[in-house]
C-alpha positions as CSV (number, residue, x, y, z in Angstrom):
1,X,0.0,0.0,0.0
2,X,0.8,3.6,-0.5
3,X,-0.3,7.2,0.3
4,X,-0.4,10.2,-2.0
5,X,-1.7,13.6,-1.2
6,X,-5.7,13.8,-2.4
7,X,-6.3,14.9,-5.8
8,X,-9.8,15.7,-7.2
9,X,-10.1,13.3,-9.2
10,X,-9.5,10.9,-6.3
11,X,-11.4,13.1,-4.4
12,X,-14.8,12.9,-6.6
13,X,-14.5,8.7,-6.7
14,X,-14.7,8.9,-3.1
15,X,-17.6,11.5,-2.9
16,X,-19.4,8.7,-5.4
17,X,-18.8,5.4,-3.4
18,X,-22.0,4.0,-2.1
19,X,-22.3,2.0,1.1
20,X,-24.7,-1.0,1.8
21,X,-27.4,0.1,4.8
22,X,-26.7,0.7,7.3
23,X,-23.2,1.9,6.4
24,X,-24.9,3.7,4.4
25,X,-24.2,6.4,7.5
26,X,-20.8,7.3,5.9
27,X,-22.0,7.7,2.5
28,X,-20.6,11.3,1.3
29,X,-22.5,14.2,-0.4
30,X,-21.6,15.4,-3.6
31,X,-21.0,19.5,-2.6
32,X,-18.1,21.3,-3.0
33,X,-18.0,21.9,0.4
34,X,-17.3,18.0,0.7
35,X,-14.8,17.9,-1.7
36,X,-13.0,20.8,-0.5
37,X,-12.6,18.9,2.9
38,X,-11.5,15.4,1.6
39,X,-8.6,17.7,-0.5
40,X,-7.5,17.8,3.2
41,X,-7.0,13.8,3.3
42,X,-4.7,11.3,2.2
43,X,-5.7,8.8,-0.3
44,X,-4.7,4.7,0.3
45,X,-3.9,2.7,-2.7
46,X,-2.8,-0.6,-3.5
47,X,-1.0,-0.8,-6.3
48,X,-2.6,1.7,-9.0
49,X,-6.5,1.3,-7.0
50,X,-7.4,3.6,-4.9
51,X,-9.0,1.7,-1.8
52,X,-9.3,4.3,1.2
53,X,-8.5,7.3,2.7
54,X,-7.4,9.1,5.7
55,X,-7.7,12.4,7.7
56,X,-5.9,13.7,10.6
57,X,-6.9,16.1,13.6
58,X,-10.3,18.4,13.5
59,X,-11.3,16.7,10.8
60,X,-11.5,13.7,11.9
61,X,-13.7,14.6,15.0
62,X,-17.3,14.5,15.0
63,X,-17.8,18.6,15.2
64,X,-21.0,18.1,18.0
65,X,-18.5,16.0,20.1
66,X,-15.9,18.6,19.3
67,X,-18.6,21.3,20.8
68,X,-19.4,19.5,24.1
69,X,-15.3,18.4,25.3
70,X,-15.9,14.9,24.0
71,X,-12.1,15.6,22.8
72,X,-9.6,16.8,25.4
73,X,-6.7,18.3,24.1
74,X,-3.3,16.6,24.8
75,X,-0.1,16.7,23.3
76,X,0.8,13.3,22.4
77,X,-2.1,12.5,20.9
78,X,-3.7,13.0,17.4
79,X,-7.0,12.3,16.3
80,X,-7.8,10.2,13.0
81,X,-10.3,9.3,10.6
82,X,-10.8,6.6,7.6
83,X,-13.0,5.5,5.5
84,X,-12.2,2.2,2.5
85,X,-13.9,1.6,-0.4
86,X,-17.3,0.0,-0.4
87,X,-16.7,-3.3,-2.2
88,X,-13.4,-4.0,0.6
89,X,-15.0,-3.7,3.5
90,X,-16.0,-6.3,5.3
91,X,-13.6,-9.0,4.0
92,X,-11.0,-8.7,6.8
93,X,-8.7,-6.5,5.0
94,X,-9.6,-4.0,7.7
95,X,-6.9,-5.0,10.1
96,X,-3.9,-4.6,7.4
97,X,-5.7,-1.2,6.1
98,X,-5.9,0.2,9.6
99,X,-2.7,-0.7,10.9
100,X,-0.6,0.4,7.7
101,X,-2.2,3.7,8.2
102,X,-1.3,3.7,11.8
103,X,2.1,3.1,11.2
104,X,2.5,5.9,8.3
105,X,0.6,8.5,11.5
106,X,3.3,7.3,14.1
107,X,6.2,7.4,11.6
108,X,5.0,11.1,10.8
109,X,3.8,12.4,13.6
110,X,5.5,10.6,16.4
111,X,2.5,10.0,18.8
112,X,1.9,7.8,22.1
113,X,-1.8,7.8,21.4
114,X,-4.3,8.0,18.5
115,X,-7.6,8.6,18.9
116,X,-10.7,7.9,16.8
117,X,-14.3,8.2,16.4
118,X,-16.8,5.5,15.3
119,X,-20.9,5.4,15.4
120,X,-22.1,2.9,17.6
121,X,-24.4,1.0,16.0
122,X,-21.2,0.0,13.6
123,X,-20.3,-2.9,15.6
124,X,-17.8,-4.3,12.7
125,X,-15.7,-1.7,13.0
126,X,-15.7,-1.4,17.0
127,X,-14.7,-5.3,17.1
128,X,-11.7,-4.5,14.7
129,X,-10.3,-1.5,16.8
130,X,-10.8,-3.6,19.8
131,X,-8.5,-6.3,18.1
132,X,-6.3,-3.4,17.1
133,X,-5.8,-2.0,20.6
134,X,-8.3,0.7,21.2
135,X,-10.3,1.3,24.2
136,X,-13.4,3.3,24.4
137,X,-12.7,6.5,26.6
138,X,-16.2,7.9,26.4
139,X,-19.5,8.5,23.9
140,X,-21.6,11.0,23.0
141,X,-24.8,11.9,21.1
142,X,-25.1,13.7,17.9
143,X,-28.0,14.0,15.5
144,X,-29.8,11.1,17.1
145,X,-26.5,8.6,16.4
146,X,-24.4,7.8,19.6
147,X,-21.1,7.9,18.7
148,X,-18.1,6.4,20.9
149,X,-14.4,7.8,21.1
150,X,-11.7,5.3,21.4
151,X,-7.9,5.9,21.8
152,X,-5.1,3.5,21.0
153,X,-1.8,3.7,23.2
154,X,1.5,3.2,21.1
């Protein structure tokens, strides 16, 4: 796998990939305002396909959680999102796509903790960050989803 800065082009296959209910959740909309953010991101591929993404700090909070201290600021720690493509999830590539991102974040940024966000109800991916070493450190509510922030100790 590899990492490149996000291109539009990249940027508008993401904006298009469709999830299956009820990850349907994380299913992007196609506004500028969208694509202007996931420019911000990283882009996974494997060889020449593009399979995932990734985003560092604010943007990979939940703003409402952001808004009522569900993220304490601390040094040593850095917040991160990601999202792979539709037709790979679920087929236990999850643990090699998570950790190779993990280890690119730590190699950059030099952390003792990451922190992440994930919706409750998406119990598939709270049983892989359990595997992967994160522990819930609290939950909140926004826009009728619960939501529960986990943090990984490196």
């Amino acid at each position: 796998m590899l990492i490149k800065k996000m291109n539009k082009k990249d940027a508008k296959k993401i904006i298009n990939w469709k999830y299956e209910p009820p990850y349907d959740f994380y299913n992007m909309d196609d506004t500028e305002e969208s694509l202007q953010e996931l420019l911000q991101y990283k882009a996974v591929f494997n060889g020449e396909e593009l399979i995932g993404f990734y985003c560092v700090g604010p943007f990979a909070q939940v703003p409402i959680g952001r808004d009522i201290g569900s993220y304490p600021d601390a040094e040593d720690l850095l917040d991160l999102g990601f999202g792979m493509k539709p037709g790979l999830t679920g087929q236990g590539f999850g643990f090699t796509f998570i950790s190779f991102i993990i280890g690119e974040v730590q190699q950059k940024y030099n952390l003792n903790k990451i922190r992440l966000t994930v919706a409750e109800f998406n119990k598939r991916a709270i049983a892989l960050y359990k595997k992967l070493g994160f522990k819930t450190q609290t939950s909140f509510m926004a826009n009728d989803s619960a939501f529960l922030v986990m943090v990984k100790e490196l």
